[in-house]
C-alpha positions as CSV (number, residue, x, y, z in Angstrom):
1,X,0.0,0.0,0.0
2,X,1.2,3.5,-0.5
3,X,0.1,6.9,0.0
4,X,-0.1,9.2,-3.2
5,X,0.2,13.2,-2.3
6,X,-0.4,15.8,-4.7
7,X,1.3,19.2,-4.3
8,X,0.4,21.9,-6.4
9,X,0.1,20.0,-9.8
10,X,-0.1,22.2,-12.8
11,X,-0.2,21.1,-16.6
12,X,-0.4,23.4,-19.4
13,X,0.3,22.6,-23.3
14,X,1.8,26.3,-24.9
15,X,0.0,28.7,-23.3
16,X,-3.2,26.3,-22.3
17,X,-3.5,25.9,-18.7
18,X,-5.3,22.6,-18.3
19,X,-4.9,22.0,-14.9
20,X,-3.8,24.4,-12.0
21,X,-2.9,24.3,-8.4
22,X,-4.7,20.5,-7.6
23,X,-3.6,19.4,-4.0
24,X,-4.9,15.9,-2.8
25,X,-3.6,13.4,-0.9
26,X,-4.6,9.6,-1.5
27,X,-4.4,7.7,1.9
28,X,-3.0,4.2,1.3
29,X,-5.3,1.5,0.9
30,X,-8.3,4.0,0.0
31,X,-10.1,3.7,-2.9
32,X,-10.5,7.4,-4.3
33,X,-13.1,7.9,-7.2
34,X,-12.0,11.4,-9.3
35,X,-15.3,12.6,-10.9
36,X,-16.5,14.8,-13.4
37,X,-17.2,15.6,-17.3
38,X,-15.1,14.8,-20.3
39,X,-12.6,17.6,-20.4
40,X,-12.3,18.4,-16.7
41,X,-8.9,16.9,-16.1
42,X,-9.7,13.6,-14.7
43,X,-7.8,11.6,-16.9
44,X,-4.6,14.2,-16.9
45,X,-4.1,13.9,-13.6
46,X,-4.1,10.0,-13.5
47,X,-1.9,9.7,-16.7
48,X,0.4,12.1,-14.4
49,X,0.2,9.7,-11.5
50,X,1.2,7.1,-13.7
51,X,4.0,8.8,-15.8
52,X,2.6,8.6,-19.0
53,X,2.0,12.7,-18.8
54,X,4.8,14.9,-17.8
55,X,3.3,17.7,-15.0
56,X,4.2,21.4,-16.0
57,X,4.8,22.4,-11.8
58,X,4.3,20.7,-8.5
59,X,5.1,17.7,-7.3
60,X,3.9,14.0,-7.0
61,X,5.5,11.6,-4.3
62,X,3.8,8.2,-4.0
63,X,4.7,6.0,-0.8
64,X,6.8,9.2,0.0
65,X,9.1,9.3,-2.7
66,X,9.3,12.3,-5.4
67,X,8.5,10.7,-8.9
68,X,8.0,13.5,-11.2
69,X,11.0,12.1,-13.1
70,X,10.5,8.7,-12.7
71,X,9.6,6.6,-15.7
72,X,6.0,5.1,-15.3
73,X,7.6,1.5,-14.6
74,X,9.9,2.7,-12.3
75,X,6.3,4.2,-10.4
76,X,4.9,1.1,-8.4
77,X,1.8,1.4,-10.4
78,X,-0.3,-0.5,-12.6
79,X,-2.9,0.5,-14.7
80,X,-6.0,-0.5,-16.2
81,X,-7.6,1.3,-19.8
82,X,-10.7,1.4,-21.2
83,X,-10.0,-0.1,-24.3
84,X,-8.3,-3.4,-22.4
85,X,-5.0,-3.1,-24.0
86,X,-4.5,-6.8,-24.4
87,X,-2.4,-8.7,-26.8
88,X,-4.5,-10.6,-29.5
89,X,-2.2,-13.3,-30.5
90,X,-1.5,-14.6,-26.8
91,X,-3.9,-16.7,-24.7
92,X,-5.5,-15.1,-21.5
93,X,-2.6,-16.9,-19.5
94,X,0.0,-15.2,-21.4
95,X,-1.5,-11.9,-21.2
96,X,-2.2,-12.1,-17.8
97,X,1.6,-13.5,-17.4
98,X,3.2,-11.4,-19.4
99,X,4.8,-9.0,-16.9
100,X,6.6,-11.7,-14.8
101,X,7.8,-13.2,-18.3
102,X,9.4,-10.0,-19.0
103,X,10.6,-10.0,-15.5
104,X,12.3,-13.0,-15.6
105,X,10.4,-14.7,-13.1
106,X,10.8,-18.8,-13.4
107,X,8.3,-20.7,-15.8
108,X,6.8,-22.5,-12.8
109,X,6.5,-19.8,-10.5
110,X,4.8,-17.6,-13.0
111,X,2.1,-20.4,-14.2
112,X,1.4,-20.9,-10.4
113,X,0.5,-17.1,-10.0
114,X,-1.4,-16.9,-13.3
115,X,-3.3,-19.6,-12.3
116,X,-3.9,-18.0,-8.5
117,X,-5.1,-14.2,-10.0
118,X,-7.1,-16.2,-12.9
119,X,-9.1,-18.0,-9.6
120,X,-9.6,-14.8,-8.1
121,X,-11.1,-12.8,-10.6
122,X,-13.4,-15.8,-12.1
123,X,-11.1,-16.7,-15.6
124,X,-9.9,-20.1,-14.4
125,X,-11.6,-21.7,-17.2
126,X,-10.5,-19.3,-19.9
127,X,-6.8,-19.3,-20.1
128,X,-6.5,-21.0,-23.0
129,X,-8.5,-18.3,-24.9
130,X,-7.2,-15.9,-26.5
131,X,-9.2,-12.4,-26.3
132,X,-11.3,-12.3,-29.4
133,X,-12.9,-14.7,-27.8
134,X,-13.8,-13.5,-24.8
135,X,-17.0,-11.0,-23.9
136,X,-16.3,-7.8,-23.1
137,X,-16.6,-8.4,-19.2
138,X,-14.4,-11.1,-20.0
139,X,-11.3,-9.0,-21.5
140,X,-11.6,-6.6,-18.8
141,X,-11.3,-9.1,-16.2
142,X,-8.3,-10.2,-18.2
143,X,-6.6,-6.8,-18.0
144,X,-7.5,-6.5,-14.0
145,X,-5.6,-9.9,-13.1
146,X,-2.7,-8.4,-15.7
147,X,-2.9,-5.8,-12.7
148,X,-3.0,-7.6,-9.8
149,X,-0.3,-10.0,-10.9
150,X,2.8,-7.4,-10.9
151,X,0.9,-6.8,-6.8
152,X,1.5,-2.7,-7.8
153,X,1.2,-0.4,-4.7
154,X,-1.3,1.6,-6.7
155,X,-4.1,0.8,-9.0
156,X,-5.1,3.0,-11.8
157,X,-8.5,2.6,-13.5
158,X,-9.4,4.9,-16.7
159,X,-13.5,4.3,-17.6
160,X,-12.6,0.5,-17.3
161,X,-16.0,0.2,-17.8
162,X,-17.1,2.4,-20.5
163,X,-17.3,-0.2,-23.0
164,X,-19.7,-2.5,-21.3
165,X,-23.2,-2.9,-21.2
166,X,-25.2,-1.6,-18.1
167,X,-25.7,-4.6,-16.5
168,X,-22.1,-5.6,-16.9
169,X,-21.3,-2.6,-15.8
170,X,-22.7,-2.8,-12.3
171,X,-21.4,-6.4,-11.8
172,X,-17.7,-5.1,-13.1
173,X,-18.6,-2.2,-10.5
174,X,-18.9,-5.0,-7.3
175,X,-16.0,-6.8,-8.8
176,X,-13.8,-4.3,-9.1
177,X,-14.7,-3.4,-4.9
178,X,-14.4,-6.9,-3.8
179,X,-10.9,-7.1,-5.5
180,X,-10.0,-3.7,-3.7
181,X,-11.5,-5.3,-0.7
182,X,-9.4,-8.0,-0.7
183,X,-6.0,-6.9,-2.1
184,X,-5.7,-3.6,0.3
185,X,-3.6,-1.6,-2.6
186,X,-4.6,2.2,-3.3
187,X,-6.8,2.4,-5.6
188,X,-7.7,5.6,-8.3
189,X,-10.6,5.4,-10.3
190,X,-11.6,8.0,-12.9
191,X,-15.2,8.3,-14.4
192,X,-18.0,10.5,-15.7
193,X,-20.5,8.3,-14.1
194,X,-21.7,9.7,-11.2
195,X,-23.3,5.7,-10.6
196,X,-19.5,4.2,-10.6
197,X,-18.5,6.8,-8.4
198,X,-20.9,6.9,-6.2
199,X,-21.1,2.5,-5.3
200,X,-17.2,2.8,-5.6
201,X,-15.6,5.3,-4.0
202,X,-14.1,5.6,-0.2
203,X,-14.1,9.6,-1.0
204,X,-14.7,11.3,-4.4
205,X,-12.9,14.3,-5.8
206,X,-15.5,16.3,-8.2
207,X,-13.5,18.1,-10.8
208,X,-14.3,21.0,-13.2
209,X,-11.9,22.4,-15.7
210,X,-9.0,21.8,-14.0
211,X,-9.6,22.4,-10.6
212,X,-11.2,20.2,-8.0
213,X,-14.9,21.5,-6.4
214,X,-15.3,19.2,-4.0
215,X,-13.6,16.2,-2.0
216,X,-15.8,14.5,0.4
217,X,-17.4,11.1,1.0
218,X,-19.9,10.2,-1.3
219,X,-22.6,10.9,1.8
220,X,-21.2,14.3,2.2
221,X,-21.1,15.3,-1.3
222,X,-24.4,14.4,-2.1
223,X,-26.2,15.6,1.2
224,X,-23.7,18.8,1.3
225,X,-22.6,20.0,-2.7
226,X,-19.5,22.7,-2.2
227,X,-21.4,24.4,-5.3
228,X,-24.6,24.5,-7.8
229,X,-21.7,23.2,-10.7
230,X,-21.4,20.0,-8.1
231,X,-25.1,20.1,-6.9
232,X,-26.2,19.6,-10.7
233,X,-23.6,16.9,-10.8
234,X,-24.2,14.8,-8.5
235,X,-27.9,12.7,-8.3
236,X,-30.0,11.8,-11.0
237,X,-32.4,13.4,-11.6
238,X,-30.1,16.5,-10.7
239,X,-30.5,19.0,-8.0
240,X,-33.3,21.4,-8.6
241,X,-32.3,25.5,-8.7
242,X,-34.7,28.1,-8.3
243,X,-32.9,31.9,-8.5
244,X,-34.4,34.6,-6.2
245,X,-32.9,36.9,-3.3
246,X,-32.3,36.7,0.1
247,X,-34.9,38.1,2.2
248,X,-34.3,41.5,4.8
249,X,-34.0,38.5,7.5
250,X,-32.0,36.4,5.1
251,X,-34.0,33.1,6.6
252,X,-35.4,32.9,3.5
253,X,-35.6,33.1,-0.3
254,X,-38.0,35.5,-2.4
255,X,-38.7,34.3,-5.7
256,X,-38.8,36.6,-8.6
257,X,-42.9,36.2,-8.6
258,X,-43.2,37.1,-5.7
259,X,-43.4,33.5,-3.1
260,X,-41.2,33.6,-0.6
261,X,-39.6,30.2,0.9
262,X,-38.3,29.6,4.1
263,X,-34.9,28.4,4.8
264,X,-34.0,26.0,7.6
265,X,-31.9,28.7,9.4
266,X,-30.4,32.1,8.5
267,X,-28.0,32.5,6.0
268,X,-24.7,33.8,6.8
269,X,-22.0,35.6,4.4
270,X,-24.4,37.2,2.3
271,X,-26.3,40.5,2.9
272,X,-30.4,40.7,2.5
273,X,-31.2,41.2,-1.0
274,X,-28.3,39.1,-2.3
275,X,-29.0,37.2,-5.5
276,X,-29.0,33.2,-4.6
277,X,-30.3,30.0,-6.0
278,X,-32.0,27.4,-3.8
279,X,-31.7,23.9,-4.2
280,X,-33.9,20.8,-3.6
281,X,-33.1,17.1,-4.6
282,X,-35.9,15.9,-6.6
283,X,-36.3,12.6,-4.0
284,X,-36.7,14.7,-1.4
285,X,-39.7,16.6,-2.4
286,X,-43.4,15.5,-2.8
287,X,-46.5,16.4,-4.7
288,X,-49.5,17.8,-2.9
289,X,-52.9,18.9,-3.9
290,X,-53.1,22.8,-5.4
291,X,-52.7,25.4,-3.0
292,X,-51.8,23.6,0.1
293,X,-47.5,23.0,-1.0
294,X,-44.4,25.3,-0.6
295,X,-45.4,26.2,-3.7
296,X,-47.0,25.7,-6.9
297,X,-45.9,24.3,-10.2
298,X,-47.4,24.0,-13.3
299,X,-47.4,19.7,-14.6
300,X,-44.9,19.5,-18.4
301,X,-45.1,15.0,-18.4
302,X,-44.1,12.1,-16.6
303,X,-41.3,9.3,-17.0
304,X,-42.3,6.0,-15.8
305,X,-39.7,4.1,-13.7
306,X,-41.6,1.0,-12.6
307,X,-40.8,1.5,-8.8
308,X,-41.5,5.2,-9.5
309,X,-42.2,8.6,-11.1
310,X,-40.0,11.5,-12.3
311,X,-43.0,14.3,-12.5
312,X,-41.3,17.2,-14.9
313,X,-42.9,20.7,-13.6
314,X,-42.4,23.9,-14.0
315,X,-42.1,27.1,-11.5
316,X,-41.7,30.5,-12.8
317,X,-41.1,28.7,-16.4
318,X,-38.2,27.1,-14.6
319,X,-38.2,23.2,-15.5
320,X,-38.1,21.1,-12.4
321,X,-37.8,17.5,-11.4
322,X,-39.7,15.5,-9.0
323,X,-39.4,11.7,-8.1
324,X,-41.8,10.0,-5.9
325,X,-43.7,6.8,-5.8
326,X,-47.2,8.3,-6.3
327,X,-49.4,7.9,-9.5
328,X,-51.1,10.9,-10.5
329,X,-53.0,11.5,-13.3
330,X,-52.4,15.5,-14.5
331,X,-53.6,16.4,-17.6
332,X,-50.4,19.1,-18.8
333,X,-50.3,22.5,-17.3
334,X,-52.4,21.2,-14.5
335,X,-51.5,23.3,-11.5
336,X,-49.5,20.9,-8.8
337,X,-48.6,21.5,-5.1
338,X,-45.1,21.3,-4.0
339,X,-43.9,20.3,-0.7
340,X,-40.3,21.0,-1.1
341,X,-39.6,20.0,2.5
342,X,-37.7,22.4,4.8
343,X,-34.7,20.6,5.9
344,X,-33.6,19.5,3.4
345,X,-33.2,22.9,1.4
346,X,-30.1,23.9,0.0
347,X,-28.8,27.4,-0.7
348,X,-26.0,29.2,-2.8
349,X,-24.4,32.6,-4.0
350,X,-26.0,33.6,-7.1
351,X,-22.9,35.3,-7.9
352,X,-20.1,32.3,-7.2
353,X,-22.5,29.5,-7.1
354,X,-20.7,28.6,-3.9
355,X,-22.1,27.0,-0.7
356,X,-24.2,29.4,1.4
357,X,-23.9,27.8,5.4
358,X,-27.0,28.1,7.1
359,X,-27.0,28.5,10.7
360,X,-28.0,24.7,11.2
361,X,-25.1,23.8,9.7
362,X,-21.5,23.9,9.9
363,X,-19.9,26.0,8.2
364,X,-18.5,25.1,4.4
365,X,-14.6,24.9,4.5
366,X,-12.5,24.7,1.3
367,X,-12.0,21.5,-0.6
368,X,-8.9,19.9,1.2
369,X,-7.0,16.8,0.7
């Protein structure tokens, strides 16, 4: 196991800053989801882990050593692709043996390991296969137990599961933990899937065009978003946002038509008047008859999930989102009550989109490793 720390990591390409100023520190033996859209930096900053991407400034030390100009084998790591990287003219047990082959490592020794990693990732009955044909679960399993066999201080997952259908996908997901589980090695997983990274992760990092919004649990980021950018993010259906200022006693917001909505404390940090957007997570709302909601909402359609609803509304011609396990039959534009409940509203700076603490909360510090 080994602890990755991240100082101050920059990466630009001419005069492109891509990345600026990350900190984070990966705690050996955690498994760390980094999260976000295609272009955020994700993927950078693993290929910089790994050493397949020079950094432009700062400094990465894994297990407490400097490696900015080591080479990537020279790294401890071992890393996994979305696109499998396997060899097509070798069998499964020479791909997965490969490494100790080029290593040196004694014919016997290495079949007796290949055959050990093949038993624990479920390919005991494939090695004489070569990858064409294999499923798609199949070849990814393949490049894990490639992984696991070198017994790296640090895993490395790129979308290693981009390329699989959704079922596969969720039983790659608890494969991928139990392997985690049971080999104890740090672990970095990059995705755009907010599911992956939400069922995976130890603590996510959210990141936005270069810099990271958020580092938290996956609890704390969902029941406490750092900013509308991660509150839209993270769930699904996303986080609702209704603009409007902060009332003269700032324990509440004023909607631009004129409802006012009460907050579960006052807000602090911003003056009365200030231009903010509240939040509400679509789960945690619930219909009500006309007139007797926090407020009302006009009915657009309905998606049908089987165990549930997602009601589309609108406020104030402001599209809106609503899950719940009641059938209703609204005919559209019907008029809809809202009961956005009171806890569990969220508030932020029109201006930054940052975090607004309320006085029932603590308040919101700055993303730290």
């Amino acid at each position: 196991m080994a602890e990755i720390d991240i100082r101050r990591v920059g990466k630009t390409y001419g005069k492109t800053v891509i990345m600026q100023g990350v900190d984070l520190t990966i705690r050996s033996g955690e498994f760390l989801v980094i999260l976000g859209p295609s272009g955020c930096g994700k993927s950078s900053l693993l290929r910089m882990i790994a050493g397949l991407e020079e950094i432009s400034s700062g400094e990465i030390t894994i297990a407490g050593q400097a490696v900015n100009h080591l080479e990537p084998r020279e790294r401890g790591c071992a890393m996994v692709f979305q696109n499998y990287a396997l060899y097509p003219h070798m069998t499964v047990a020479e791909n997965i043996g490969y490494a100790l082959k080029v290593a040196g490592v004694a014919k016997a020794q290495r079949l007796a390991r290949v055959t050990d990693v093949a038993q624990s990732v479920g390919l005991s009955e494939f090695l004489d296969r070569r990858p064409g044909q294999l499923s798609g679960g199949q070849r990814q399993r393949v490049a894990m137990a490639r992984a696991i066999i070198r017994e790296p201080k640090v895993f490395l997952f790129d979308e290693p599961l981009s390329n699989l259908d959704a079922k596969l996908r969720v039983q790659m997901r608890h494969e991928i933990r139990r392997i985690h589980n049971r080999i104890g090695a740090t672990s970095v997983f990059v995705t755009h899937d907010q599911h992956e990274g939400m069922t995976l992760a130890d603590r996510l990092v959210v990141m936005n065009k270069g810099t990271i919004e958020q580092i938290g649990t996956p609890e704390d980021i969902y029941e406490r978003p750092a900013s509308t950018y991660v509150a839209g993010f993270i769930g699904s259906p996303a986080m609702n946002l209704l603009p409007g200022r902060l009332s003269d006693d700032r324990r509440a917001v004023v909607l631009e038509s004129g409802p006012r909505i009460d907050l579960p404390g006052p807000a602090t940090g911003l003056n009365p008047g200030a231009l903010v957007q509240m939040g509400f997570r679509p789960e945690k709302a619930s219909l009500t008859a006309p007139g007797r909601g926090t407020i009302e909402a006009r009915f657009d359609f309905v998606e049908e999930l089987g165990a549930g609803r997602v009601y589309h509304l609108r406020i104030e011609d402001i599209p809106v989102s609503l899950h719940s396990e009641a059938k209703m039959k609204l005919a559209e534009g019907a008029s809809i009550g809202l009961d956005l409940g009171h806890q569990n509203l969220h508030l932020f700076d029109g201006q930054t989109g940052r975090r607004v603490p309320l006085s029932v909360e603590m308040p919101q510090l700055a993303p730290t490793a």
